[in-house]
C-alpha positions as CSV (number, residue, x, y, z in Angstrom):
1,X,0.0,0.0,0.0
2,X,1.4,3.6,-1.2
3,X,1.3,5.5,2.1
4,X,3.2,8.5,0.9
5,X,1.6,11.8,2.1
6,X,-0.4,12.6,-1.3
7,X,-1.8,8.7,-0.9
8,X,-2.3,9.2,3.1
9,X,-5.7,8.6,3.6
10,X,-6.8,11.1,6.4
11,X,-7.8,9.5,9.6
12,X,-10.9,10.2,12.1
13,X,-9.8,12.1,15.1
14,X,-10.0,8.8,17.2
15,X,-7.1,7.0,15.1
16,X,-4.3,9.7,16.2
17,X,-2.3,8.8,18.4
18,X,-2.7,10.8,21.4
19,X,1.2,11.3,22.1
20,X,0.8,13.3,18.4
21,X,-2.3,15.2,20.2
22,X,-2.2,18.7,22.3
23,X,-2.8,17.8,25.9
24,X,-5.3,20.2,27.1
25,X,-5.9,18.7,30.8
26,X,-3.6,21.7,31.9
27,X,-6.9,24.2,30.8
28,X,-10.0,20.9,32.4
29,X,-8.9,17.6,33.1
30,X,-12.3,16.6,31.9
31,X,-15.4,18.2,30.2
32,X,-17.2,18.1,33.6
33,X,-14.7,20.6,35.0
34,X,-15.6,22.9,32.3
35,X,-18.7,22.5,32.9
36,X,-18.6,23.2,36.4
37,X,-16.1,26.5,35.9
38,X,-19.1,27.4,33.2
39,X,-21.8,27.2,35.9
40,X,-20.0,29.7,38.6
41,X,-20.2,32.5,35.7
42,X,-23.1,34.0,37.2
43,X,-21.2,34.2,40.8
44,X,-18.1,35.6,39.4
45,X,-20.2,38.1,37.2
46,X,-22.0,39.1,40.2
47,X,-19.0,41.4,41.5
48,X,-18.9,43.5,38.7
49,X,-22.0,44.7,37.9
50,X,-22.6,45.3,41.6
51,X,-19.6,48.2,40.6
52,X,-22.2,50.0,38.4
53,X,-23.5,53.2,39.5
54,X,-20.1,53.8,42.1
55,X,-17.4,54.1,40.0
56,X,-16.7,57.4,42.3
57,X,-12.8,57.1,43.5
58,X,-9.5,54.9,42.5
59,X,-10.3,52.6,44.6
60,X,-13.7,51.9,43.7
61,X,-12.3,51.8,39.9
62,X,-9.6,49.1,41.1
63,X,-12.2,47.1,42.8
64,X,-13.7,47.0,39.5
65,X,-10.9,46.3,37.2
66,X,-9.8,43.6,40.0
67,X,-13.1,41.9,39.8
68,X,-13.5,42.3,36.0
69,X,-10.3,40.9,35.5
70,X,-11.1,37.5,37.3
71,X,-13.7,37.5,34.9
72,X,-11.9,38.4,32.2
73,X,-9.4,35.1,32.8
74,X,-12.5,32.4,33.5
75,X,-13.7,33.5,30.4
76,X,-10.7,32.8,28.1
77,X,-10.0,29.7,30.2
78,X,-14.0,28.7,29.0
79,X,-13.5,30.1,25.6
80,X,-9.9,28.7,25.0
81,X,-10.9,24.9,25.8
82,X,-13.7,24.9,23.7
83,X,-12.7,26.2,20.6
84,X,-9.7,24.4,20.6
85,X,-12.1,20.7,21.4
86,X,-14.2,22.1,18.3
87,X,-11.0,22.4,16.5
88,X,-9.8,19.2,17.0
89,X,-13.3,17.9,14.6
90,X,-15.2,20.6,13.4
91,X,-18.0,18.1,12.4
92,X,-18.1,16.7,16.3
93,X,-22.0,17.7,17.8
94,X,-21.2,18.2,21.2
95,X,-18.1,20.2,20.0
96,X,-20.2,22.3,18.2
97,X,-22.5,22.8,21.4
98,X,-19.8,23.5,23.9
99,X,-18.4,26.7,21.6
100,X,-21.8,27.5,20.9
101,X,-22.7,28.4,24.1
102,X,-19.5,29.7,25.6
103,X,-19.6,32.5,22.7
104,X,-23.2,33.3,24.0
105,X,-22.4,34.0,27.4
106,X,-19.1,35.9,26.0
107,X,-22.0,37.8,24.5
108,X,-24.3,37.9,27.3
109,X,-21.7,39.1,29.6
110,X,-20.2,41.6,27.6
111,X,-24.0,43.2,27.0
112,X,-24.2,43.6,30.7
113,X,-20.8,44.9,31.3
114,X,-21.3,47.4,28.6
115,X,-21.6,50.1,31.4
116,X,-18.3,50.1,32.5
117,X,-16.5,52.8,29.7
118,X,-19.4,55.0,29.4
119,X,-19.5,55.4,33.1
120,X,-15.8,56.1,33.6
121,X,-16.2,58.6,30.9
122,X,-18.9,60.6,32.7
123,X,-15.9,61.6,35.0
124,X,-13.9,64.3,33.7
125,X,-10.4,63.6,32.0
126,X,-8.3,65.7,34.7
127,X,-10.0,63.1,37.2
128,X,-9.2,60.1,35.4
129,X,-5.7,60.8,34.6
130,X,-5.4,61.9,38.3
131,X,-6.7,58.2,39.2
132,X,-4.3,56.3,36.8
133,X,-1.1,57.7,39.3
134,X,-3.0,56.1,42.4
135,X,-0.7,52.9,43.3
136,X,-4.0,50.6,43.2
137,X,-4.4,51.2,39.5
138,X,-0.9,50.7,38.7
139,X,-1.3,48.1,36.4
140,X,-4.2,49.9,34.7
141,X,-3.0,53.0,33.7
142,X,-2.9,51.5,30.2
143,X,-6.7,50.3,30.6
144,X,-7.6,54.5,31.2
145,X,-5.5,55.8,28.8
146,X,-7.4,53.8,26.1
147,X,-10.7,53.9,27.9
148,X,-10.0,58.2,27.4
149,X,-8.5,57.8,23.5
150,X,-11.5,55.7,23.0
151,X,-13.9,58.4,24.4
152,X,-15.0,59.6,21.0
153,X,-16.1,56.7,19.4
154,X,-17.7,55.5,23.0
155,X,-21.4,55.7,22.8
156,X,-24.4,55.9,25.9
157,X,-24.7,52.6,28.2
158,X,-28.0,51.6,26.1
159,X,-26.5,52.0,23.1
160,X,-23.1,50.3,23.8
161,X,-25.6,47.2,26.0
162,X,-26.9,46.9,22.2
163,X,-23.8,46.6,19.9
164,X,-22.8,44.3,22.8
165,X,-25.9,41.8,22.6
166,X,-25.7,42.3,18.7
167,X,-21.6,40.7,19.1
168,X,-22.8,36.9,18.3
169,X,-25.3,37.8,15.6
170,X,-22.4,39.8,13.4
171,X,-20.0,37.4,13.9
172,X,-22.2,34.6,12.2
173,X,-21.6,35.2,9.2
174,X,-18.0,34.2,10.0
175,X,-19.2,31.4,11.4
176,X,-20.8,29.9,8.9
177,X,-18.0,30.2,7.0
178,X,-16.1,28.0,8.6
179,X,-18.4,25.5,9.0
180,X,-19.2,25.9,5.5
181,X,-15.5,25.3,4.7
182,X,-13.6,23.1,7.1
183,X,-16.7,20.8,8.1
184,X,-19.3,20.9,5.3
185,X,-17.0,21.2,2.5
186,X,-15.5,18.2,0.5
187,X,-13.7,17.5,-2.8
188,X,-13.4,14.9,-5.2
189,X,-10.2,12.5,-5.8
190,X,-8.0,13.5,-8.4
191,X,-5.9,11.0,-10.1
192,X,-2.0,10.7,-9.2
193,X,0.6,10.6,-11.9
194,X,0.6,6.8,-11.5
195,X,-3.0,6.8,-12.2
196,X,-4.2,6.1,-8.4
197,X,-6.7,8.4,-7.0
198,X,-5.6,11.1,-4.7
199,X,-7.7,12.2,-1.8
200,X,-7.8,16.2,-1.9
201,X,-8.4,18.0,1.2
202,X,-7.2,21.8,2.0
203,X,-4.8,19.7,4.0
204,X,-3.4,18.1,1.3
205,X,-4.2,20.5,-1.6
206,X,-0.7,22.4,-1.2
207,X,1.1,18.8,-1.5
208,X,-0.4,17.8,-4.5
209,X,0.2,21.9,-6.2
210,X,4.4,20.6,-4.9
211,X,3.8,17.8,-7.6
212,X,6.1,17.4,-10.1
213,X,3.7,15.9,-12.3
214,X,2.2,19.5,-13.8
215,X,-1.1,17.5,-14.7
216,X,-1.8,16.9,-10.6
217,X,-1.3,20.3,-9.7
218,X,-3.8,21.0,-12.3
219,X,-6.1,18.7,-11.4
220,X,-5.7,19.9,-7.8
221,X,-6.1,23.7,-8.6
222,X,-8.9,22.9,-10.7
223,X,-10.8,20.7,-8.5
224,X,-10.3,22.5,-5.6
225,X,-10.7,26.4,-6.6
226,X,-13.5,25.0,-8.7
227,X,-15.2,23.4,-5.3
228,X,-15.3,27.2,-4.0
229,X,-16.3,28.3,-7.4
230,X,-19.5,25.9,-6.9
231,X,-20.7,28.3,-3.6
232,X,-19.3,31.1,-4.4
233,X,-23.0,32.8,-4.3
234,X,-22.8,31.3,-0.8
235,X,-19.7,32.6,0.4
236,X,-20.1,36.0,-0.9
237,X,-23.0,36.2,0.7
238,X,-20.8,35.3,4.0
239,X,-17.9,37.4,3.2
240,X,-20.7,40.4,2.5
241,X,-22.7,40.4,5.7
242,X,-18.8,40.2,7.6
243,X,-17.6,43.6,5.4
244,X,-21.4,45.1,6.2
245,X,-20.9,44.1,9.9
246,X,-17.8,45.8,10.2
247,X,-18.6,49.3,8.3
248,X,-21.5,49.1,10.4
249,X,-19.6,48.6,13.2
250,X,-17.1,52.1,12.0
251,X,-20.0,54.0,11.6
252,X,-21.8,54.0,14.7
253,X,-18.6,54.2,16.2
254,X,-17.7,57.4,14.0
255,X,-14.5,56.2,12.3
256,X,-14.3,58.3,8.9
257,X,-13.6,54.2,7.5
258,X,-13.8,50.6,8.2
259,X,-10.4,50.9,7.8
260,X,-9.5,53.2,9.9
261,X,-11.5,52.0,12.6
262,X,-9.7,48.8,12.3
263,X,-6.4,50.1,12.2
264,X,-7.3,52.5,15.4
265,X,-6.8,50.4,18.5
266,X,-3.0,49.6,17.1
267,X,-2.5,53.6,16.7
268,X,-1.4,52.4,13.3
269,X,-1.8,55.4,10.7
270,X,-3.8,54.7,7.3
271,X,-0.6,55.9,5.4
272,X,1.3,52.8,7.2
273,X,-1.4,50.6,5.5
274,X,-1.8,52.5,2.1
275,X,2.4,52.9,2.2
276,X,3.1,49.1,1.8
277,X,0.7,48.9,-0.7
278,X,2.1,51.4,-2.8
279,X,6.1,50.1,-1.9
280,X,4.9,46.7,-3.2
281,X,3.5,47.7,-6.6
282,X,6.6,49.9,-6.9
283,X,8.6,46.6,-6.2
284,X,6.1,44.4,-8.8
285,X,9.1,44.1,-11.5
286,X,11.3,42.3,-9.1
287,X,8.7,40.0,-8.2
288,X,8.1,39.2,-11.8
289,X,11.4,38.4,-11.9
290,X,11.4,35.9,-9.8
291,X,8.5,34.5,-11.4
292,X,10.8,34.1,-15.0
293,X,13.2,32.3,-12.7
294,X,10.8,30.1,-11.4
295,X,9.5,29.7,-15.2
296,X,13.1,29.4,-16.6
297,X,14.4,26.8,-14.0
298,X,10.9,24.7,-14.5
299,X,11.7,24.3,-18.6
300,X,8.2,25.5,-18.9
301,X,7.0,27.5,-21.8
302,X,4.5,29.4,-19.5
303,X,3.8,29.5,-16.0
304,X,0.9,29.3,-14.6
305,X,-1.0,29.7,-11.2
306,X,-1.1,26.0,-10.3
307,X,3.6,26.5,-11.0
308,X,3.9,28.2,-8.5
309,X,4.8,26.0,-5.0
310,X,6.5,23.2,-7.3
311,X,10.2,22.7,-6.0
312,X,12.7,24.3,-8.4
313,X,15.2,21.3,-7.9
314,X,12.7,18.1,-7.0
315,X,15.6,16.0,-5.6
316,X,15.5,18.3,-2.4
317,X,12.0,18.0,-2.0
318,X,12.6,15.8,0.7
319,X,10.5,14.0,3.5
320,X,11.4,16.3,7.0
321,X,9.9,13.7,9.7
322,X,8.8,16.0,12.8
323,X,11.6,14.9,15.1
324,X,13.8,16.1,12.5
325,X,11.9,19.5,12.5
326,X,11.9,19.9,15.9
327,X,15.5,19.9,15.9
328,X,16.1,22.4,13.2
329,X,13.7,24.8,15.0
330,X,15.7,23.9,18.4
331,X,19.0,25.0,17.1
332,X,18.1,27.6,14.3
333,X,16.4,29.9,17.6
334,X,19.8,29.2,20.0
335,X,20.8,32.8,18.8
336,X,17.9,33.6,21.3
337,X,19.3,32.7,24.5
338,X,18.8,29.7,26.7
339,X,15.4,30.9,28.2
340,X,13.7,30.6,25.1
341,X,15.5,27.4,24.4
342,X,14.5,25.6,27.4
343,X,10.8,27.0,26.8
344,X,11.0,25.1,23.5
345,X,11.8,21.8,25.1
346,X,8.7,22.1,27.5
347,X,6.7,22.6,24.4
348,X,7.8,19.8,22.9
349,X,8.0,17.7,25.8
350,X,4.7,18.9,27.8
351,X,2.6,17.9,24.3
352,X,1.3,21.8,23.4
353,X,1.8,20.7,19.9
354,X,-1.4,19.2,17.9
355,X,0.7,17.5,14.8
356,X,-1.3,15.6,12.1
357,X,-4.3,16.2,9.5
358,X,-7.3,14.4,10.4
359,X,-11.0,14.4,9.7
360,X,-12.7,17.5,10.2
361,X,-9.7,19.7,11.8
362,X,-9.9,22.7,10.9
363,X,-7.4,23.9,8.5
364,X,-4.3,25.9,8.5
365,X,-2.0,26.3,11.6
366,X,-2.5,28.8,14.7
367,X,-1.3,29.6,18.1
368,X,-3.7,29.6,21.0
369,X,-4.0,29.7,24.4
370,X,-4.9,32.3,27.2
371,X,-3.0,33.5,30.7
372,X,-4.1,30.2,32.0
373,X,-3.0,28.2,29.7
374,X,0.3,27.1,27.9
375,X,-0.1,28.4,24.8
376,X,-1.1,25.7,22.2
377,X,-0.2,24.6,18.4
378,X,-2.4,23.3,15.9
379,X,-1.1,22.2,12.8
380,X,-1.8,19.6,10.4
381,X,1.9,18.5,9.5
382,X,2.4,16.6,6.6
383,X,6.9,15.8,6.9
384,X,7.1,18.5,4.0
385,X,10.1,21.4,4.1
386,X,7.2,23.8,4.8
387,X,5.4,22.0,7.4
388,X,9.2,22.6,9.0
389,X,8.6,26.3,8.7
390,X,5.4,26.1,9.9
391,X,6.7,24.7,12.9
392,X,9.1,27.3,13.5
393,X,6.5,30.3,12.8
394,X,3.9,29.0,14.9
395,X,6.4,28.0,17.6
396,X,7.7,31.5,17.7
397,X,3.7,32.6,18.2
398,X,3.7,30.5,20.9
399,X,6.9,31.6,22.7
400,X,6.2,35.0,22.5
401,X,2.5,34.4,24.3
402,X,4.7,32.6,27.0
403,X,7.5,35.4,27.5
404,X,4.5,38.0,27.1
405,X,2.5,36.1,29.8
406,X,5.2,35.6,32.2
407,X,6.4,39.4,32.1
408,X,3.3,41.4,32.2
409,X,-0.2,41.2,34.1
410,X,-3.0,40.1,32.7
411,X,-4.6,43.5,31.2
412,X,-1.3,44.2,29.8
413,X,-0.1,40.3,28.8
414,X,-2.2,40.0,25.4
415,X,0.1,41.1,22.7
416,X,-1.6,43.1,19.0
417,X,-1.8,41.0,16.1
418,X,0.7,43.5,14.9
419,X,3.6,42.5,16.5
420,X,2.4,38.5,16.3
421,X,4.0,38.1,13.7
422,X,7.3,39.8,13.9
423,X,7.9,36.6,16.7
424,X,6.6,34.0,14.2
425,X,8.9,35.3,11.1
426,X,11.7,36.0,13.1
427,X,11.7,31.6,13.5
428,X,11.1,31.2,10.1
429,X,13.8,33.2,9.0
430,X,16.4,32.1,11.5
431,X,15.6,28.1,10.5
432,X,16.2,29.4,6.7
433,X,19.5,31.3,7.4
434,X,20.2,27.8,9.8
435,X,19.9,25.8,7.2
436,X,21.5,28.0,4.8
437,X,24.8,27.8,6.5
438,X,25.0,24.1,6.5
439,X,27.3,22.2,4.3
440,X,24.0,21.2,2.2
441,X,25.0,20.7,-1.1
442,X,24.2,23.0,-3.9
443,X,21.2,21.3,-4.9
444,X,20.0,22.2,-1.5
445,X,21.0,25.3,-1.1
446,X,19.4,26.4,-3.9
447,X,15.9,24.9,-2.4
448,X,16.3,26.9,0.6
449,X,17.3,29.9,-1.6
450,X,14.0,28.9,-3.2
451,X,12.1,29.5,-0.2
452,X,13.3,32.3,0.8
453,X,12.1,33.7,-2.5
454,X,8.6,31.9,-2.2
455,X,8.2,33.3,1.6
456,X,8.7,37.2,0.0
457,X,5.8,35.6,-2.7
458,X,3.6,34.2,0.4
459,X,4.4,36.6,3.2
460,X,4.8,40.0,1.2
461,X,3.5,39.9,-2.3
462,X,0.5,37.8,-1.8
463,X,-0.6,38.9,1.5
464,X,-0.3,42.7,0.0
465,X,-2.5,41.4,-2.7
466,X,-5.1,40.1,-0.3
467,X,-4.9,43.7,1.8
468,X,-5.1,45.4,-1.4
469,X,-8.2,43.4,-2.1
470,X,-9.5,43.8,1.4
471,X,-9.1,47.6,1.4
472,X,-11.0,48.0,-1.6
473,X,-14.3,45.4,-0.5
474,X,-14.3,48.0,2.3
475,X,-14.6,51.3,-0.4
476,X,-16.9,49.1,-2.4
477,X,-19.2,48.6,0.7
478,X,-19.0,52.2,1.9
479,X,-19.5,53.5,-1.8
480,X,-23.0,51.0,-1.8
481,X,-21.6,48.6,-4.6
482,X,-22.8,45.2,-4.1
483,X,-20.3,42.6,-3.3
484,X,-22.2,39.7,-5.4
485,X,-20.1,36.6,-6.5
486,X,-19.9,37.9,-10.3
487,X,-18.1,41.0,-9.1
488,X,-15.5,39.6,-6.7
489,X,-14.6,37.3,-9.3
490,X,-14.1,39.8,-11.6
491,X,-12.5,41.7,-9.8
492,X,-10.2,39.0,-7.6
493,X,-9.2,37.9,-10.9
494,X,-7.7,41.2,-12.8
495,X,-5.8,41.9,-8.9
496,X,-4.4,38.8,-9.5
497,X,-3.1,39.7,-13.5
498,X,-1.7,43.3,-11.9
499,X,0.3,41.0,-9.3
500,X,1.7,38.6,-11.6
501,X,2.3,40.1,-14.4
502,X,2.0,39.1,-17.9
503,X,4.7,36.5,-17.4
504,X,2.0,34.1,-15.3
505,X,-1.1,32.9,-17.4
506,X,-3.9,33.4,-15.0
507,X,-5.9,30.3,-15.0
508,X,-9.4,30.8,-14.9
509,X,-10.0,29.0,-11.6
510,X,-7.9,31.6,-9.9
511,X,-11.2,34.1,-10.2
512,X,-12.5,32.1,-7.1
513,X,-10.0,32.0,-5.0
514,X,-11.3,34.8,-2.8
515,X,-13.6,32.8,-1.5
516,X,-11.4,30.3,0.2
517,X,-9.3,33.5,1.7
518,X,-10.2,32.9,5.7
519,X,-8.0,35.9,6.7
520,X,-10.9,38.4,4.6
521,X,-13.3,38.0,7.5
522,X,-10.4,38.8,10.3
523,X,-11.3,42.7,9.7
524,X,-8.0,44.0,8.1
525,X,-5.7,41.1,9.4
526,X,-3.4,40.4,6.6
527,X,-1.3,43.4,6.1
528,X,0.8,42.7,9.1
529,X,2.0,39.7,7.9
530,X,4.1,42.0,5.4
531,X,4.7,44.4,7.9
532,X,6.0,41.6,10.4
533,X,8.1,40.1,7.8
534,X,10.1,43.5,6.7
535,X,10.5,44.0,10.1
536,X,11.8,40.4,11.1
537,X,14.0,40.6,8.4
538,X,16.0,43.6,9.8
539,X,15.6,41.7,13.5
540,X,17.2,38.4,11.9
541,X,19.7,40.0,10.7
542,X,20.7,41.4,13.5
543,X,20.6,37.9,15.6
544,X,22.2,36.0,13.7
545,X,25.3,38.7,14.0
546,X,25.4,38.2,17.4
547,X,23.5,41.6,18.2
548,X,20.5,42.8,19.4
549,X,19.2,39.8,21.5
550,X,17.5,41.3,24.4
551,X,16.2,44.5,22.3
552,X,14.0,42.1,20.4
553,X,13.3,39.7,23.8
554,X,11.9,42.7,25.4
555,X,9.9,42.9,22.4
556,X,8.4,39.3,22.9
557,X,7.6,40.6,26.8
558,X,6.3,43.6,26.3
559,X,2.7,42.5,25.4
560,X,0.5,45.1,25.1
561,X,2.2,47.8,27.5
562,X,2.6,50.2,24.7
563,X,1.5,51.0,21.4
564,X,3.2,48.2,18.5
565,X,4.6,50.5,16.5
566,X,6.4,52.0,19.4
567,X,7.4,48.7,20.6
568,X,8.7,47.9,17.4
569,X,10.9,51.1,17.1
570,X,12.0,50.5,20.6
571,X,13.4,47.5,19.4
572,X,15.3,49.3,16.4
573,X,12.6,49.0,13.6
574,X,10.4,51.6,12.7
575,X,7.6,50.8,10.7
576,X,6.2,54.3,10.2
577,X,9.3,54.6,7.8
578,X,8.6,53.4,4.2
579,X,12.1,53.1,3.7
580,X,12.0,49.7,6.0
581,X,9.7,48.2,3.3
582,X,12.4,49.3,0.8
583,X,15.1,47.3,2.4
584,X,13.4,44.4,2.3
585,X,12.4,44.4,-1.3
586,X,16.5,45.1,-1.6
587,X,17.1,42.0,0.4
588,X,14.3,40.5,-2.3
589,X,16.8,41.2,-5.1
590,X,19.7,40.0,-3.7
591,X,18.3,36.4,-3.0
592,X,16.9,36.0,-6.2
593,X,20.8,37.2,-7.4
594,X,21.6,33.8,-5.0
595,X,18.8,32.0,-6.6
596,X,20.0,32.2,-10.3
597,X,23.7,32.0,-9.5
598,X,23.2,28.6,-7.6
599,X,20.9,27.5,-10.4
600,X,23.1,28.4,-13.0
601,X,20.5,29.6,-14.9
602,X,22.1,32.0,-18.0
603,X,21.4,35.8,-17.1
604,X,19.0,37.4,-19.4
């Protein structure tokens, strides 16, 4: 029986080994200690709303943020144990439930609580900033400061109780989207070079577009862009109601945009946003470079859509079992000190890591957890080069949740998005460079060379495609243009052409691939990947010269104790500078220089 990873068949959750399984008995040993946590919400809610109504001194105010705090942790604890059950089988019923209900009460709770800002912000703003220097609000001078830059898009108790209890009912139509896609959703078989059938999954999708047999990686594009393609009325509808939720969402709150509003709680100016855009398309000609070495090294005539993950030189395309992984990740990140290295063995060791693919788990790979919590993996790891990286990025996720968790309190412990993924590239880019500086073999070497290039494609280019895209559903929305199937395709599609370049024959199936895009209902999410990964690159650097080490660890622990791009420049890198994005196109260049020199491809 073939039991390489394209002929794998996927098994039910029950068939994994549980040693290849997170252990979650750190968050409940068992469901009916969730339960029972679940049942005392009412008694640890109780304490804060009695607060409402005498929010008159610092002390009363620290009562309250003391008290709102312990609910603030039961409810991750709640919330973090039941997503990550559902995510273990999306398709599982009492899964399903569990979630189901925790996100009510998240809802329920958050309706009640709605009070709290308006009522602080009945006090004047001399008081309140004379209240954040008490010593009982020492830790929450952060929690005022945003509570008073907040105060113009804050709106009366009744109004803020409804957008509260409203919470679960916008957020459905994300929901349903991923049902839609990682329970509901199947595709057919395709057939293997050899003839066999291949099962296609979005698991297994980018394994069979690594083929070197071009007619499965068209039969894998086809079939699987084309299984979107079959909802796509469906799934705009989804990604619609999400875009109108969150321009709804701006204007009551009196942002000028979605975007805007999005971008606000970060102190991240539009111009940051609209700058990378406009650095990329003024670096467009490099990536189409790369694209005629990719086409060049492939002996193809063209390239198309479905070309583009297939290893330049196949013999390196080798099988990377995850002991092997773990390793490289173990010494790639030693420039980072021996803390971080002995918090990599306990991840390893103390099972935070949820490895393969099976039936009905959800896609992708993330990092979760809460204070309480080690800070979990899922990934659905397959032995490829990439599942490697993927390793190493959500790895560094998870280590900078730890160092964040471990140096701050609570309010100040959860870390933006923005500077998520600085930690997670940094990994990434420190296993590359590893690897790099091994005696490898040419052949090798100009793999890794390879994916250097790619991750500029994945990271930068395409991710910049997808906020470009993002930005403009918003203007469509706000300018009353309906976002039906026929037009996203339309439009998806000639994005796509501008990106590429006439060098890349856009295949028709590439229309629908907006519709399999789960970042598009995170609200503005993608563009920090490209911001994170111009940034790590500078940071790497740095490292790997021995320099620089606990600028960027205080990064990792600074959570949310100051605004990201201020934490960013107090680490050396700042972001507000377009000139950082320019630097790492020039780094860009200079791979691909690497790329065609270790290829011995003939210059142009």
């Amino acid at each position: 029986m073939n039991t390489s990873p394209e002929h794998a068949t996927v098994p039910s959750r029950h068939e994994v080994p549980s040693e290849l399984t997170w252990d979650l008995t750190p968050l409940y040993a068992t469901p009916e200690a969730w339960e029972a946590d679940f049942d005392r919400l009412d008694e640890i809610t109780t304490p804060v709303l009695e607060m409402q109504g005498r929010l008159d001194s610092a002390a009363a105010v620290a009562r309250l943020l003391d008290a709102e705090t312990v609910l603030d942790r039961l409810l991750e604890k709640l919330y973090t144990y039941a997503h990550l059950r559902h995510d273990e089988d999306t398709a599982d019923d009492t899964s399903q439930v569990r979630e189901a209900r925790i996100r009510a009460r998240y809802a329920d709770i958050a309706a009640q609580c709605a009070w709290i800002t308006p009522e602080l912000l009945t006090h004047p703003e001399e008081e309140l900033r004379a209240w954040m220097d008490a010593p009982e609000l020492k830790d929450c001078r952060r929690t005022l400061l945003k509570v008073l830059r907040n105060k113009p898009h804050v709106l009366s108790t009744a109004e803020e109780t409804l957008l509260a209890r409203s919470a679960e009912v916008l957020a459905a139509s994300q929901q349903t989207f991923g049902l839609l896609t990682n329970a509901d959703m199947s595709f057919s078989d395709i057939a293997g070079a050899d003839g066999e059938p291949l099962q296609l999954t979005e698991g297994t999708y980018r394994i069979h577009l690594e083929n070197p047999d071009r007619g499965v990686r068209k039969a894998a594009f086809e079939t699987l862009l084309g299984g979107y393609g079959q909802l796509q009325n469906t799934i705009a509808s989804t990604l619609s109601a999400t875009v109108k939720s969150n321009v709804f969402m701006a204007q009551v709150r009196h942002f000028p945009s979605a975007l805007e509003a999005a971008l606000f709680d970060d102190q991240v100016p539009t111009t940051v946003y609209d700058g990378l855009i406009s650095a990329t398309h003024e670096a467009l000609p490099l990536f189409h470079r790369y694209l005629d070495v990719r086409k060049r090294a492939l002996e193809l005539p063209s390239l198309d859509m479905y070309d583009l993950y297939v290893p330049l030189v196949p013999s390196c395309a080798a099988s990377v079992p995850r002991e092997e992984a773990r390793d490289w990740v173990m010494a790639a990140c030693q420039p980072l000190g021996d803390e971080y290295g002995a918090a990599l063995q306990t991840a390893f060791q103390s099972r935070w890591i949820d490895w393969p693919e099976n039936k009905g788990k959800r896609s992708g790979a993330y990092s979760s957890g809460c204070y309480d919590s080690p800070p979990y993996l899922l990934l659905n790891h397959h032995d490829r080069l990439d599942d490697a990286f993927t390793l190493a990025h959500e790895l560094g996720h998870s280590l900078h949740t730890w160092m964040a968790n471990r140096a701050q309190p609570h309010r100040l412990a959860h870390y933006p998005i923005f500077l998520a993924e600085i930690a997670s590239t940094v990994n990434e880019l420190l296993l590359i460079h590893h690897l790099l500086e091994r005696q490898t073999g040419k052949g090798f070497h100009a793999h890794l060379l390879n994916h250097l290039c790619d991750s500029f494609k994945g990271t930068v280019f395409r991710q910049v495609m997808f906020a470009e895209f993002e930005r403009n559903l918003y203007r469509w929305e706000e300018t009353h243009t309906p976002l039906t199937a026929e037009f996203l395709c339309k439009q998806y599609y000639k994005l796509n052409q501008t990106y590429y370049g006439s060098g890349v024959s856009s295949h028709p199936s590439i229309a629908f691939e907006w519709a399999r895009i789960p970042h598009f209902y995170y609200n503005f999410y993608v563009y920090k990947y490209a911001t994170s990964f111009c940034a790590a690159l500078i940071f790497a650097r740095r490292l790997r010269a021995g320099e620089g080490r606990e600028a960027y660890l205080e990064l990792l622990r600074a959570g949310s104790s100051r605004d990201p791009l201020d934490t960013v420049a107090a680490a050396g890198v700042d972001l507000r500078d377009p000139n950082v994005f320019r630097e790492a196109f020039a780094e860009f260049a200079t791979v691909i220089d690497e790329l065609e020199s270790a290829l011995a491809l003939p210059q142009k």
